[in-house]
Z-matrix of the N, CA and C atoms (Angstrom, degrees):
N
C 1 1.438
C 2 1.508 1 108.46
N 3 1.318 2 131.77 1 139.31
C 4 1.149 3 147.98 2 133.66
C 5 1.365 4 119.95 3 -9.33
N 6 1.045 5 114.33 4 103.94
C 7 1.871 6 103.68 5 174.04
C 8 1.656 7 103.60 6 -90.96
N 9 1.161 8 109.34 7 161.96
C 10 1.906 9 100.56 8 -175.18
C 11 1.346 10 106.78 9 -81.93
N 12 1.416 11 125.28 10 9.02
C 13 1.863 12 108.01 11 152.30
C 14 1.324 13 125.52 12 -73.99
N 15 1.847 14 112.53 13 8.37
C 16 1.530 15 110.22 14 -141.44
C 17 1.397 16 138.05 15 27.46
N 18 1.411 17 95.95 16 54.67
C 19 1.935 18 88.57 17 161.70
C 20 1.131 19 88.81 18 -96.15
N 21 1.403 20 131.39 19 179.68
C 22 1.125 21 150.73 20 157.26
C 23 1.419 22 123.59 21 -80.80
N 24 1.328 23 145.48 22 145.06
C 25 1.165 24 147.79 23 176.54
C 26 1.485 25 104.99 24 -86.25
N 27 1.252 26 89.62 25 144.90
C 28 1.775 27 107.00 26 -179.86
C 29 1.348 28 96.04 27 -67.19
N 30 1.319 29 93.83 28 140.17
C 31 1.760 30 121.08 29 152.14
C 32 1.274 31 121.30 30 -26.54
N 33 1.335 32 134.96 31 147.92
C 34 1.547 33 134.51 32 150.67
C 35 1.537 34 115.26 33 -100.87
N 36 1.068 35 108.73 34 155.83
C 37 1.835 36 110.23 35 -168.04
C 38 1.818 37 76.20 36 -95.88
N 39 1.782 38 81.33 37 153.35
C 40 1.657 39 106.93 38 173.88
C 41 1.507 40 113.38 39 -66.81
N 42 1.145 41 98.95 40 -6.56
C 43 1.762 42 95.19 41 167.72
C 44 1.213 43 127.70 42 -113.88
N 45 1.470 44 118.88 43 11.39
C 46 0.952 45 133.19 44 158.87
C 47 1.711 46 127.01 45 -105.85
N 48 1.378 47 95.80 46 7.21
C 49 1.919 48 97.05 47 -176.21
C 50 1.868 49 63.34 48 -122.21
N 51 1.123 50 153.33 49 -84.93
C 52 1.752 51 125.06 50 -166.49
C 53 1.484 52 117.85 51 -0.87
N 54 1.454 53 110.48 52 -63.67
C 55 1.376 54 125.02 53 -131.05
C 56 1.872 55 81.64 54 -99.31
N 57 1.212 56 131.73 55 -14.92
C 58 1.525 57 139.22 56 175.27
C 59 1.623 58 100.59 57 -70.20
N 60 1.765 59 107.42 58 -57.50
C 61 1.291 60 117.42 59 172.98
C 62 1.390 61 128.49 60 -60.17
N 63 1.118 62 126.30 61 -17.01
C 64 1.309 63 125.08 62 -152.28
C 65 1.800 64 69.83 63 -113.01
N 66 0.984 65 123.29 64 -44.81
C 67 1.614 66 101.56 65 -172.34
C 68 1.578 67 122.59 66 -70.35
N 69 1.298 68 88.97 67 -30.56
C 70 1.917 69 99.82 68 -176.38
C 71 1.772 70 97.38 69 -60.36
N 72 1.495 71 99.13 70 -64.83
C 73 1.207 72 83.48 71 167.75
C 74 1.798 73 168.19 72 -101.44
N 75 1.825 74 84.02 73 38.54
C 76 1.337 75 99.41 74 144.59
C 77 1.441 76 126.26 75 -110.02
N 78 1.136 77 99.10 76 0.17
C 79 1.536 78 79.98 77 161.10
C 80 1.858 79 118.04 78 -107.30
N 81 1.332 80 111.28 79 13.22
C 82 1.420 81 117.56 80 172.26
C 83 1.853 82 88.73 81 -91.81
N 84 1.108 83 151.61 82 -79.59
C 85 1.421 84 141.80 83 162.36
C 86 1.575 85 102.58 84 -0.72
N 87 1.427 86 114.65 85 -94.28
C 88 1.502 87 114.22 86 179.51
C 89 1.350 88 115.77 87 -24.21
N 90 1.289 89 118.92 88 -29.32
C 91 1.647 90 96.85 89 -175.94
C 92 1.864 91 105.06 90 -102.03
N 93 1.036 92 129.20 91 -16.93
C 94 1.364 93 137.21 92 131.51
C 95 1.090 94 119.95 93 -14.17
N 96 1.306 95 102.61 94 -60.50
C 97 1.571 96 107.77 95 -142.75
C 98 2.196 97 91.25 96 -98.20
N 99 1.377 98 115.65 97 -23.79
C 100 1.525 99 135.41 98 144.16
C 101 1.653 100 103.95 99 -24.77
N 102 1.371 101 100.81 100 -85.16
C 103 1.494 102 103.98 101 -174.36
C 104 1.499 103 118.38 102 -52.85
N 105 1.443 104 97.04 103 -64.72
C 106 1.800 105 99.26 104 -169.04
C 107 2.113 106 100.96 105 -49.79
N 108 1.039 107 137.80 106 -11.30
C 109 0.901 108 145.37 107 -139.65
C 110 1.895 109 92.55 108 -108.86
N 111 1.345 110 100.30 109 -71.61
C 112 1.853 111 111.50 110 163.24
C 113 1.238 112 103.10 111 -34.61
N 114 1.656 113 130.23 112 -72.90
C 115 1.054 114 138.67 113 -123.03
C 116 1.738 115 90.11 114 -94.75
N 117 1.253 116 116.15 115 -7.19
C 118 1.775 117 105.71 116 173.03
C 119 1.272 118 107.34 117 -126.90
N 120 1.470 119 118.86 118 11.72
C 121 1.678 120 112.98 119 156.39
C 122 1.159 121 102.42 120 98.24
N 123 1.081 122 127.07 121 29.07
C 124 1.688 123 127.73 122 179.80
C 125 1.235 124 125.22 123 -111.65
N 126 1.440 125 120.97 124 48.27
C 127 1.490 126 134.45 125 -144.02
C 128 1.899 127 105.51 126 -72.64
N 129 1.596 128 88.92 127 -19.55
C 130 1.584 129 98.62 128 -160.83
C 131 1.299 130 114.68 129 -61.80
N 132 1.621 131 105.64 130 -26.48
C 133 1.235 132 126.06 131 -175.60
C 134 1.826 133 107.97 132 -86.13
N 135 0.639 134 154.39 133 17.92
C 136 1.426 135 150.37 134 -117.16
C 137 1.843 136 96.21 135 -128.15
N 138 1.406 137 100.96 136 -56.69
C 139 1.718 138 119.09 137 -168.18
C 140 1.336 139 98.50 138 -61.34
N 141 1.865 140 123.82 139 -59.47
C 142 1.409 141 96.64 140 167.95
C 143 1.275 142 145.64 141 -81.38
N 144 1.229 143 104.78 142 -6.94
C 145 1.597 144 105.93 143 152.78
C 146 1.504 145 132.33 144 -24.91
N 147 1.440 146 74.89 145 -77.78
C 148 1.832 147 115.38 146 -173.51
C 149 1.933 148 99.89 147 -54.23
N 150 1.387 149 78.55 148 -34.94
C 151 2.395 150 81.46 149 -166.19
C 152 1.958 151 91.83 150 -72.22
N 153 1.695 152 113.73 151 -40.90
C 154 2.000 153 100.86 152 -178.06
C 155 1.613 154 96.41 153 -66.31
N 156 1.434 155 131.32 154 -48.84
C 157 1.482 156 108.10 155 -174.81
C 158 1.332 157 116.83 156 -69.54
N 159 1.099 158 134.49 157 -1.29
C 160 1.670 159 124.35 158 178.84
C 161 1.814 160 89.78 159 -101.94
N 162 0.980 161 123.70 160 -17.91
C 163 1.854 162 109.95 161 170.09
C 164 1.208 163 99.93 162 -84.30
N 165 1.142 164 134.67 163 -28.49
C 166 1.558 165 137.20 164 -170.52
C 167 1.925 166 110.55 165 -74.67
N 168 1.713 167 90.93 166 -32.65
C 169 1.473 168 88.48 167 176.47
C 170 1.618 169 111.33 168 -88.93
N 171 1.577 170 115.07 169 -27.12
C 172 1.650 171 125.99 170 179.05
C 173 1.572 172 84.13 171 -65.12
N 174 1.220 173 152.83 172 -57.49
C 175 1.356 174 135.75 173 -155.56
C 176 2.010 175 102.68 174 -77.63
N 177 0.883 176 115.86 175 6.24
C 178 1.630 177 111.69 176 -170.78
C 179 1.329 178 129.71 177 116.80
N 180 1.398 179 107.44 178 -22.22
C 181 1.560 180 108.25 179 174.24
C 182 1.639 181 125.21 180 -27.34
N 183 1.253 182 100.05 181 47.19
C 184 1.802 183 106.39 182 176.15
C 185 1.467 184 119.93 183 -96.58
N 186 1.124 185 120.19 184 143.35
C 187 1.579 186 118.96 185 -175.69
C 188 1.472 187 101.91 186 -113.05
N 189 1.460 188 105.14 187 126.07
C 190 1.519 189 140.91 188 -167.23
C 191 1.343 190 105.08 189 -97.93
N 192 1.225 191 129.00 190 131.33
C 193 1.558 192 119.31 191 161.73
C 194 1.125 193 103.66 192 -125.97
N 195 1.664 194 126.93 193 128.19
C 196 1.334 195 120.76 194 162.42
C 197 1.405 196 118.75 195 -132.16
N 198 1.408 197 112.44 196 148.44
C 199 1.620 198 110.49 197 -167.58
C 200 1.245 199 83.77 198 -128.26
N 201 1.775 200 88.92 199 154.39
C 202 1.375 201 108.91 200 -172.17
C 203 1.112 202 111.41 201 -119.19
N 204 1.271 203 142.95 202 140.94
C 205 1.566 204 139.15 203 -164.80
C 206 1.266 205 117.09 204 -125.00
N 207 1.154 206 130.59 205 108.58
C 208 1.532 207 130.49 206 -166.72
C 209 1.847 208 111.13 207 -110.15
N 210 1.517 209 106.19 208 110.97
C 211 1.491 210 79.48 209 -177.13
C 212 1.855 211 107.64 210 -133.03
């Protein structure tokens, strides 16, 4: 992101926007997999679900948005 002095923000290494992705989206699955799970009566399953998406979010599972502005 842009800081408002316009420098530019440093780069991320390709293994570090992976390992962003691979978490976002397991923990966007986990909450998927939450619902479809409620919604067909399968409660039993629920705790470990719920326990990989809360490691998925403790490891980073954060969703980033960045826009880029070209002018």
């Amino acid at each position: 992101m842009t800081q408002n002095d316009r420098s530019p923000s440093p780069t991320s290494s390709a293994t570090t926007t992976a390992i962003t992705w691979i978490s976002g989206l397991t923990l966007l699955t986990t909450v998927i997999a939450v619902i479809v799970l409620a919604l067909t009566g399968h409660g039993e399953y629920l705790a470990p679900v719920i326990g990989l998406g809360a490691g998925a979010a403790a490891a980073g599972g954060t969703v980033h948005v960045r826009v880029h502005i070209r002018r």
